[in-house]
Residue, then its C-alpha position, 0 to 999 in steps of 0.5 A: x013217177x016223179x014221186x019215185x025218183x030222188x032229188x040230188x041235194x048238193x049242200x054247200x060247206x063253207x070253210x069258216x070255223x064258226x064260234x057262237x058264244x051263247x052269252x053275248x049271242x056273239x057270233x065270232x068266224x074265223x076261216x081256216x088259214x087265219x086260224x092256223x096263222x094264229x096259232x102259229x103265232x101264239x106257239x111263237x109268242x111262248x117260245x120268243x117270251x121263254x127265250x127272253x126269260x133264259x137270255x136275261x137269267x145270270x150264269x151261274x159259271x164264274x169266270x176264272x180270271x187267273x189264267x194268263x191269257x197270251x197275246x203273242x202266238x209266237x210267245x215260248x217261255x224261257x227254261x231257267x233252274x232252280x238257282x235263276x240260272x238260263x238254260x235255254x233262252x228264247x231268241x227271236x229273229x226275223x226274216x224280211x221276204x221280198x214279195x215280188x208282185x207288190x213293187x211299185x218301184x223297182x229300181x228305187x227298191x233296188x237302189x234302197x236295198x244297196x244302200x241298207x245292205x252293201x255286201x248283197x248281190x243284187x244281180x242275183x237279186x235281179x233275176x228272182x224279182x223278175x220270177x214274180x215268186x216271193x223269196x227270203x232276201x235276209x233272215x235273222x235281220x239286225x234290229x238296225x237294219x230291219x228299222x232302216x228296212x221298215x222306214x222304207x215303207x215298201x209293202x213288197x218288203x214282208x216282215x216275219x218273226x220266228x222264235 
């Protein structure tokens, strides 16, 4: 009776990746997640060296070097005719803003204005800084004043050139 029933064998497979080389009798074994890292690692060995070899390659595109390159935005070029004559001119003016939320020094502010411009109002003046909103306090400012303006030395005092 023991004849007739089977014996359950239950073989154990290891989750190694076994090289024999038969040369050398060398026995070489890799498990599964060491293999797959290094062919991960070769696939990016390639492409890194084939990255390297484009970035050093020289472009074959020359650079134009005759267009003007404009550093000032607010550049417009003058319209003249035939003759040299101006037709329009550009003319470039700029507004001085009061940004209230900056003032350090409000009466000193105030007594500096006064002194740069006479014929302002500065009652009126008073009551837009105590808004806390930025607004204009002169536009199309003289080159003298705006001088006297920036060696105030404010930074509540905004600059803006327009064309």
């Amino acid at each position: 009776m023991a004849d007739n029933k089977s014996k359950l064998t239950i073989e154990d497979y290891k989750s190694d990746f076994i090289f024999k080389k038969k040369e050398n009798g060398l026995n070489i074994q890799f498990n599964r997640v060491a293999f797959i890292f290094f062919v991960f690692f070769i696939i990016y060995l390639i492409y890194t060296i084939h990255l390297v070899h484009l970035g050093s390659r020289k472009s074959k595109l020359e650079k134009i070097s005759n267009l003007p390159k404009f550093k000032n935005q607010l550049y417009r070029a003058d319209i003249i005719d035939i003759n040299g004559n101006y037709l329009a001119k550009t003319v470039k003016s700029i507004d001085i803003g009061l940004k209230t939320s900056d003032i350090i020094n409000e009466k000193k502010l105030l007594l500096s204005l006064n002194i740069i411009f006479p014929d302002k109002n500065f009652d009126e003046i008073k009551k837009k800084i105590k808004t806390k909103k930025f607004f204009y306090l002169e536009k199309k400012i003289s080159e003298e004043n705006y001088e006297k303006i920036m060696k105030l030395g404010d930074k509540s005092l905004v600059p803006e050139e327009r064309v």
